[in-house]
C-alpha positions as CSV (number, residue, x, y, z in Angstrom):
1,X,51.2,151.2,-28.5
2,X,54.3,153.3,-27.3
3,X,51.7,155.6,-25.9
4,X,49.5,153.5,-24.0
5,X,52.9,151.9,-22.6
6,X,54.4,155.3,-22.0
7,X,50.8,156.4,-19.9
8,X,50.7,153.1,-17.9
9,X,53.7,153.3,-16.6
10,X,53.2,157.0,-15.4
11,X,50.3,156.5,-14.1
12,X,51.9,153.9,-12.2
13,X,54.6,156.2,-11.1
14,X,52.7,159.1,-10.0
15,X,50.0,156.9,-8.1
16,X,52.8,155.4,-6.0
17,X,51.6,151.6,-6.7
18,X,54.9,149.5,-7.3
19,X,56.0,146.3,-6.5
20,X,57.6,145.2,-2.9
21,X,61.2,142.9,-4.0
22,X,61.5,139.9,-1.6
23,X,63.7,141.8,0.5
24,X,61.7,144.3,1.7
25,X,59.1,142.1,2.6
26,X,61.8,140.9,4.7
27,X,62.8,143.8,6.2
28,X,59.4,145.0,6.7
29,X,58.6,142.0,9.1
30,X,61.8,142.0,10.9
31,X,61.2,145.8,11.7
32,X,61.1,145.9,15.6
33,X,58.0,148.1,16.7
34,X,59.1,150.1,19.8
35,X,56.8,149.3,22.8
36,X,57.1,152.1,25.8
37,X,56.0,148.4,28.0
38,X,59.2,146.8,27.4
39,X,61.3,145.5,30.4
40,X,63.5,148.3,31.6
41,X,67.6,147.9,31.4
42,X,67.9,148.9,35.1
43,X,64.9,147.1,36.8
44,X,66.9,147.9,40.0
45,X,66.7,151.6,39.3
46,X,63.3,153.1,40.9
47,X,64.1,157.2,40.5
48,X,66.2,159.3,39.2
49,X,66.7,162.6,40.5
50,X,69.3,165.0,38.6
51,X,70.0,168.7,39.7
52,X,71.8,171.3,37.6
53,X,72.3,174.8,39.2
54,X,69.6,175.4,41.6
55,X,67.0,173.1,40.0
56,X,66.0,170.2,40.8
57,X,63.9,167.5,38.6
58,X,62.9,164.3,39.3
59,X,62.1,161.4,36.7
60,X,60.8,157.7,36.9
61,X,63.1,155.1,34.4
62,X,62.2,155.5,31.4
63,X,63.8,154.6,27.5
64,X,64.8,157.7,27.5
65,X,66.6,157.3,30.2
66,X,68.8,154.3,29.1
67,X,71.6,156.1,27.8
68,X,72.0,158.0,31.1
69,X,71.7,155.0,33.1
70,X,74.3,153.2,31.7
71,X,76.4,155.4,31.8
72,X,76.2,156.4,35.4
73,X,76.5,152.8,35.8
74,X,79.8,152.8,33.3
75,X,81.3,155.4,35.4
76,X,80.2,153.6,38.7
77,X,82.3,150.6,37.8
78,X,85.1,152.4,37.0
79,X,85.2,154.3,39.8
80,X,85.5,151.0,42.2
81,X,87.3,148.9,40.1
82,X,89.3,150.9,37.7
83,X,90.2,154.8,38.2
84,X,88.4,155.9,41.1
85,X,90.6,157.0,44.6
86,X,89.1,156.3,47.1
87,X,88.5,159.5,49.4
88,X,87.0,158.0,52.3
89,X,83.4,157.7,54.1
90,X,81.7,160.2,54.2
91,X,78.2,161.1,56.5
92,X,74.9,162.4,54.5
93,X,75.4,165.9,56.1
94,X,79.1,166.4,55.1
95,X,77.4,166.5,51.4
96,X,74.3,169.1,51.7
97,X,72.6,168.3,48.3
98,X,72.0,164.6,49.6
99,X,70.1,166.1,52.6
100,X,68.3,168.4,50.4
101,X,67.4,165.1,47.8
102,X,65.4,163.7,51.0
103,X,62.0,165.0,50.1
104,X,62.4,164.3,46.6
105,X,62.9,160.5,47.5
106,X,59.5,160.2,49.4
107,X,58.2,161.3,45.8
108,X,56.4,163.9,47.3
109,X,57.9,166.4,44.9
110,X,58.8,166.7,41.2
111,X,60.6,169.1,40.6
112,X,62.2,172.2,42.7
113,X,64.7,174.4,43.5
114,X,67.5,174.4,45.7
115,X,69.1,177.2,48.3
116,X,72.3,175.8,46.7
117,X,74.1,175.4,43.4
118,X,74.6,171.7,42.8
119,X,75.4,169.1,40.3
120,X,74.6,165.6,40.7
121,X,72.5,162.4,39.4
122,X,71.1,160.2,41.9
123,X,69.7,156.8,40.8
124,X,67.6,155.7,44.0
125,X,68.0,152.1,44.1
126,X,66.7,148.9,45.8
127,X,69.3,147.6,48.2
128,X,72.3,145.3,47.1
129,X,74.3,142.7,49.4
130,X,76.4,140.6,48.1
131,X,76.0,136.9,48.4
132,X,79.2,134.9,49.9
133,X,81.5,134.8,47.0
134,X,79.7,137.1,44.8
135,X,82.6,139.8,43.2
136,X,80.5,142.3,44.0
137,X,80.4,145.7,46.6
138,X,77.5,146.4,48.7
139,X,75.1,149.8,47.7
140,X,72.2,151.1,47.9
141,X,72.0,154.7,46.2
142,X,74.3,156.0,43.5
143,X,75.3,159.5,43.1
144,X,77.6,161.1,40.8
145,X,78.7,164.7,41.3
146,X,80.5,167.9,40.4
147,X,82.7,169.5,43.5
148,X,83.3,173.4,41.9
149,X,86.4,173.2,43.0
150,X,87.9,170.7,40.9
151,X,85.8,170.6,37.5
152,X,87.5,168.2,35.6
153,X,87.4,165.5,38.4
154,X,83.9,163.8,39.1
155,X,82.8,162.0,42.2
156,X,80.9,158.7,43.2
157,X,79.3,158.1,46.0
158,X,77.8,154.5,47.0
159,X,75.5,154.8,49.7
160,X,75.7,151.5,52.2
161,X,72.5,149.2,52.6
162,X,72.9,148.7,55.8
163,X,74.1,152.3,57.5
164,X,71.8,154.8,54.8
165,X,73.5,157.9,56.1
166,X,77.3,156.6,55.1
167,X,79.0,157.4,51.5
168,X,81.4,156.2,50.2
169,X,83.2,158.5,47.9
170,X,85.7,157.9,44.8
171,X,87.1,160.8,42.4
172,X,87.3,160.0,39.6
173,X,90.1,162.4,37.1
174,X,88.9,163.9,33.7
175,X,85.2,162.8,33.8
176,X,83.6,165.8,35.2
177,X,83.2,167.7,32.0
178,X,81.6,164.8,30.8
179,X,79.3,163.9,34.3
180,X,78.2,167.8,33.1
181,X,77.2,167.2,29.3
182,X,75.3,164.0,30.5
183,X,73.2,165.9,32.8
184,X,73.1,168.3,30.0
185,X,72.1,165.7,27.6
186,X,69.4,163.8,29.8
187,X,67.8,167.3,30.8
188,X,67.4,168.8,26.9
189,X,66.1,164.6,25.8
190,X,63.7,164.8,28.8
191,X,62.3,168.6,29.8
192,X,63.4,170.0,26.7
193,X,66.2,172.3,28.9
């Protein structure tokens, strides 16, 4: 009898049948199933174009993309309302890499290279105004960027809805080593750089 006890429950073992406890069951329904469809974080968000070095890549939104986004956006907010300085306006052709974004907005490229060494994120948005009231700035594109002369500071630009070609631009102190592993981070998540 031991025996035939002994072999059952082997058998039972090694086949991999056992029984499911009420709370698996549980967990295995409330398991969220991850659906590439679902609504994105940043519906405002149309583009993102990122260039480290001399290349350039361009990327739709994605969930992949998440992390980066809200991050930027993180460091947006506390570049207006927190930490930022406020430099001053700035015109698209006192910053060179925003003039040499312009094709990659059209989407007629993917990916490229640049005549110059830059480092930047640009989310290409839809453009904001403010309602009356509403505690809010106006803007259009973001970018966030690395100046090589000051590494450790990083720098937000808001682009105005209603004049395209003016920046404004905030430095922010101590976030541009981080502004570098992010791009770092999206680029390995995303090409596999």
């Amino acid at each position: 009898m031991k025996r035939l006890f002994f072999s059952v429950v082997c058998i039972g073992l090694l086949s991999g049948c056992g029984f499911a406890t009420q709370g698996q069951e549980i967990h295995q329904q409330n398991t969220p199933i991850v659906d590439s469809e679902a609504p994105k974080k940043h519906p405002e968000v149309s583009k993102i174009i990122i260039q480290r070095g001399k290349e350039i890549f361009v990327s739709g939104v994605s969930p992949i993309c998440d992390g980066l986004l809200e991050n930027s956006m993180d460091l947006y907010t506390v570049a207006y309302r927190r930490d930022g300085k406020l430099i001053g306006t700035k015109d698209e052709k006192e910053l060179p890499f925003l003039q040499e974004s312009q094709p990659y907005l059209q989407g007629s490229l993917d990916e490229g290279e640049s005549t110059q060494d830059h480092t930047y994120i640009r989310l290409v948005r839809e453009p904001f105004i403010p309602e009356v009231g509403v505690n809010e700035f106006p803007r259009k594109d973001i970018v966030l960027f690395l100046e090589p002369t000051t590494p450790n500071a990083a720098f937000v630009g808001v682009q105005n809805p209603q004049k395209l070609k003016e920046w404004k631009i905030y430095r922010v102190e101590d976030y541009g080593v981080w502004l570098k592993k992010q791009i770092d981070l999206e680029l390995n998540l995303s090409k596999g750089l």
